[in-house]
BAVEXMI-868057 format. One record per residue (C-alpha): residue number from 1; residue in one letter; x, y, z. Coordinates in steps of 0.1 Angstrom, whole numbers, plus 5000, padded with zeros to 4 digits. Each point is the difference from the previous one (the first is absolute). Layout:
BEGIN
+-----+------+------+------+------+
: pos : code :   px :   py :   pz :
+-----+------+------+------+------+
: NUM :    a :    X :    Y :    Z :
...
+-----+------+------+------+------+
This chain:
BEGIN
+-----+------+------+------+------+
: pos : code :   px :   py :   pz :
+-----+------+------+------+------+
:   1 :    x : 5204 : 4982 : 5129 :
:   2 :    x : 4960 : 5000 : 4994 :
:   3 :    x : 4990 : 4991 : 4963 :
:   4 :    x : 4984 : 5026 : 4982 :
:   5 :    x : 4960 : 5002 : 4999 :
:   6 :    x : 4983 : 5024 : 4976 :
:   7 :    x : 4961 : 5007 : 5007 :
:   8 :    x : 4983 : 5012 : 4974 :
:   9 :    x : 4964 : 5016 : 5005 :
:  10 :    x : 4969 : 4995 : 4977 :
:  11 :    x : 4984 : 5024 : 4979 :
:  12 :    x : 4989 : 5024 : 5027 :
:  13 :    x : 5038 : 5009 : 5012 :
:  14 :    x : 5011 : 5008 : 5039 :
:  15 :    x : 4966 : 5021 : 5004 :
:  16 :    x : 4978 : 4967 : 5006 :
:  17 :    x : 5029 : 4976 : 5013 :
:  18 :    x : 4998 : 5003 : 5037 :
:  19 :    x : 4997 : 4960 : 4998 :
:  20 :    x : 5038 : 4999 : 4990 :
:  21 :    x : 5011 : 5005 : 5034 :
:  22 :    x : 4989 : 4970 : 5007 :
:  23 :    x : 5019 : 4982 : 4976 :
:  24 :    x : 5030 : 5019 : 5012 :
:  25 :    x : 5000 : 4991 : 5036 :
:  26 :    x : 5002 : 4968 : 4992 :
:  27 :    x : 5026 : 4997 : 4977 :
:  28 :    x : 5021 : 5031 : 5013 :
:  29 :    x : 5022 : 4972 : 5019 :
:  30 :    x : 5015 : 4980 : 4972 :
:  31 :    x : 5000 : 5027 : 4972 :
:  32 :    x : 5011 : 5035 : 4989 :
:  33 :    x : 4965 : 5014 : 4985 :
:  34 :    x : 4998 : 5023 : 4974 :
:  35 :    x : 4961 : 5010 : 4994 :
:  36 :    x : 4990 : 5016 : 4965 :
:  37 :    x : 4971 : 5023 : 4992 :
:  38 :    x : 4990 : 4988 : 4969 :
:  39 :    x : 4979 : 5028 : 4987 :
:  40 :    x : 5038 : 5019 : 5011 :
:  41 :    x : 5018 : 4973 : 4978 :
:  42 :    x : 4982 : 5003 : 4974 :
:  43 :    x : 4994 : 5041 : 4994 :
:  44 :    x : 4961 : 4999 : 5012 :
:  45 :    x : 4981 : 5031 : 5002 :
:  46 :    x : 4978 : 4999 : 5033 :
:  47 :    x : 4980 : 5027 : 4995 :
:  48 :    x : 4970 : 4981 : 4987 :
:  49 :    x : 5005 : 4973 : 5031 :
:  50 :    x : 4975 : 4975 : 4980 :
:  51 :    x : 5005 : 4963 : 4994 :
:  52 :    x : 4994 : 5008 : 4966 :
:  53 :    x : 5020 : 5027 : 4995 :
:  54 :    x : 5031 : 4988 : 5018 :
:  55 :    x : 4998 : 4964 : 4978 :
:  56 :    x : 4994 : 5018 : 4968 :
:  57 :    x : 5036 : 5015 : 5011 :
:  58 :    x : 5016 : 4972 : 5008 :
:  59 :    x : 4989 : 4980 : 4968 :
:  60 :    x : 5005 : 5029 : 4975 :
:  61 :    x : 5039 : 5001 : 5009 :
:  62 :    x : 5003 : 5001 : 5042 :
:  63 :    x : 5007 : 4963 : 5001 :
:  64 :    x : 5029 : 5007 : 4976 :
:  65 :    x : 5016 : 5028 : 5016 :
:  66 :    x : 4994 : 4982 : 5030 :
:  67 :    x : 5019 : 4969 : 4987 :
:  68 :    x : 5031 : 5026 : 4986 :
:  69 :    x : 5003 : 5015 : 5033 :
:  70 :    x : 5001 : 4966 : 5022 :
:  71 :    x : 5027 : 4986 : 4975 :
:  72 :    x : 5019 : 5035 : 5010 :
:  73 :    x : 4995 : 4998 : 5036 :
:  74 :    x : 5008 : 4963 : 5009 :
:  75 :    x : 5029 : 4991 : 4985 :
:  76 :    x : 5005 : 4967 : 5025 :
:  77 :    x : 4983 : 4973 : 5010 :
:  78 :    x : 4970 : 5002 : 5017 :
:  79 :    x : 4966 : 4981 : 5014 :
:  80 :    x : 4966 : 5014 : 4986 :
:  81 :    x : 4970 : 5004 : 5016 :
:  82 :    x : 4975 : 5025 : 4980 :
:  83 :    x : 4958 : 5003 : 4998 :
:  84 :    x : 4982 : 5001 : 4970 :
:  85 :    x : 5016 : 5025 : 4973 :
:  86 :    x : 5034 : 5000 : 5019 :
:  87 :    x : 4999 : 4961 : 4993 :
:  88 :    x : 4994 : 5009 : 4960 :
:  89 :    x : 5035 : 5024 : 5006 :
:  90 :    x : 5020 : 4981 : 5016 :
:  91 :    x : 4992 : 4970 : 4976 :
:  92 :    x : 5006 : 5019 : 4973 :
:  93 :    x : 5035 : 5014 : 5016 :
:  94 :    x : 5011 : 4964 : 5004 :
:  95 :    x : 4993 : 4994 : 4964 :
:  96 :    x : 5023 : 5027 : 4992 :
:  97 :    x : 5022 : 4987 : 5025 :
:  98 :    x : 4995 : 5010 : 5036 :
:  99 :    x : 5016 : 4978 : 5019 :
: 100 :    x : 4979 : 4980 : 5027 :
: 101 :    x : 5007 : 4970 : 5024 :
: 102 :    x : 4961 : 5000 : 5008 :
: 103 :    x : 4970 : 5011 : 4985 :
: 104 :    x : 4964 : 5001 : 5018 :
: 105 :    x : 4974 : 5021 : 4983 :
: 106 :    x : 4963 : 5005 : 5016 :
: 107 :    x : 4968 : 5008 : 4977 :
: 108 :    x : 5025 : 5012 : 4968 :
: 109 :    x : 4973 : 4990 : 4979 :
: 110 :    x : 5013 : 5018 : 4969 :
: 111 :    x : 5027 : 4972 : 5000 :
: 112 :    x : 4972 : 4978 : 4982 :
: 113 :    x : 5010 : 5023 : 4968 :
: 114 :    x : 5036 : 4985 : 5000 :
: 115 :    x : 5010 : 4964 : 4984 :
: 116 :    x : 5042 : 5006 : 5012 :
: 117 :    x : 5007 : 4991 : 5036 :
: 118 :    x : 5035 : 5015 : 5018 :
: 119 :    x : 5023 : 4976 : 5013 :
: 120 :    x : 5001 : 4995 : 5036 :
: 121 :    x : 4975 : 4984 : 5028 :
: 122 :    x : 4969 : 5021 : 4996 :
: 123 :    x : 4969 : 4994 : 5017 :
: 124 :    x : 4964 : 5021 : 4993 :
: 125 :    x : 4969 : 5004 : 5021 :
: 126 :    x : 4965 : 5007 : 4991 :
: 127 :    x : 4965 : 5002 : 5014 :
: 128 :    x : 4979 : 4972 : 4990 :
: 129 :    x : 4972 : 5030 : 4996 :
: 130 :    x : 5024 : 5023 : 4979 :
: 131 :    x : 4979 : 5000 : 4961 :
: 132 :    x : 5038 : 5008 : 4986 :
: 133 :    x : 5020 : 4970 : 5014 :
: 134 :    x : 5018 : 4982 : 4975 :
: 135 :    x : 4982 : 4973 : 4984 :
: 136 :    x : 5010 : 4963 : 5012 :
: 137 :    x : 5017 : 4995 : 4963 :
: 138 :    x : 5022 : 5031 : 5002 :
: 139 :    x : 5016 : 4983 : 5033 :
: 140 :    x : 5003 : 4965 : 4992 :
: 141 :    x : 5017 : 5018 : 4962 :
: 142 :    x : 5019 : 5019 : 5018 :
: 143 :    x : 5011 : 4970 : 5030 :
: 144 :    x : 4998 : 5026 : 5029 :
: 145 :    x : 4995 : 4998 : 5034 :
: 146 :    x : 4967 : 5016 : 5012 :
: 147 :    x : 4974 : 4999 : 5025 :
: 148 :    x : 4966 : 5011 : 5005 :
: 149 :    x : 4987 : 5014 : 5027 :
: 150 :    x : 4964 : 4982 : 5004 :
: 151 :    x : 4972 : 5030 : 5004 :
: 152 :    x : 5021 : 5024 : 4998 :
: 153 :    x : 4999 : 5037 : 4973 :
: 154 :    x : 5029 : 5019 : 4984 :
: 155 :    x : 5010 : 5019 : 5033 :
: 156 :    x : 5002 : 4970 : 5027 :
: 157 :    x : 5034 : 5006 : 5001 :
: 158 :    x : 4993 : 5032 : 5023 :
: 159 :    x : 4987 : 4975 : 5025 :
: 160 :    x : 5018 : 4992 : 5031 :
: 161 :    x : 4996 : 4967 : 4996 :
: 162 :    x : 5019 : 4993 : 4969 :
: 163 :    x : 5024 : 5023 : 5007 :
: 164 :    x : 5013 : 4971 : 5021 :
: 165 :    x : 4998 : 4971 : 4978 :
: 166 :    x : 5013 : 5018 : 4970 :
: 167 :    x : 5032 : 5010 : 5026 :
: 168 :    x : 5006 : 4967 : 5013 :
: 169 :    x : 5003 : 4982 : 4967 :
: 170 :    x : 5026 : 5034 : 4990 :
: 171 :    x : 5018 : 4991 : 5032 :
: 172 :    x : 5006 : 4963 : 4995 :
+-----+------+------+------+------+
């Protein structure tokens, strides 16, 4: 049987994540996906569809019901893969005990706010060009494995290109 990969989407939810297919199509082989709306997770009103408006949400309480109803949901172990705020709830789920083989989070630049890593192999992924990476410090504090992704923003992970590279290193 496949090992268990949850997806989890950034702040703008399965509205804007037409990239995700391609992340799926090349991992459908060797695992059983689950993909999570994160704005669903965690409560979010759409209605004012506004980066603004939907991170207010998820910082004023989303991210915790959103943490609360992962740990209810996925009760064995899984592998992670999750963009920007879905990386901040599923780190914060694995605090509290979500249990993960692997963790890979892209762009979850809220994660510079925490000083407790979960245990596990975790790896995170950021655009060299993205003003809310994590400072050099808070990694080499912290001793976790990162990249950055030379010339690159907060949304290269949309990009064809490292959709591949991000999949071949969850595939080894």
């Amino acid at each position: 049987m496949n090992s268990r990969l949850i997806i989890l989407s950034d702040l703008w939810g399965k509205e804007k994540s037409d990239w995700v297919s391609a992340y799926v199509e090349l991992l459908k082989d060797k695992f059983e996906i689950q993909y999570y709306d994160c704005c669903e997770l965690g409560g979010i009103d759409k209605t004012n569809y506004t980066e603004e408006n939907l991170h207010s949400q998820f910082v004023n309480g989303g991210i915790e019901k959103a943490v609360e109803h992962l740990l209810k949901t996925e009760k064995n172990q899984i592998d992670v893969l999750a963009f920007s705020i879905g990386g901040t709830i599923a780190w914060k789920a694995a605090l509290k005990g979500l249990n993960f083989r692997s963790f890979f989070a892209v762009s979850s630049t809220r994660l510079r706010y925490e000083d407790e890593i979960p245990n596990g192999v975790i790896k995170l992924y950021y655009g060299e060009n993205d003003s809310n990476k994590p400072s050099e410090n808070w990694f080499e504090k912290l001793s976790i494995d990162f990249e950055i992704i030379k010339n690159k923003e907060h949304n290269f992970y949309a990009e064809k290109d490292f959709t591949t590279s991000i999949c071949k290193e969850i595939l080894k």
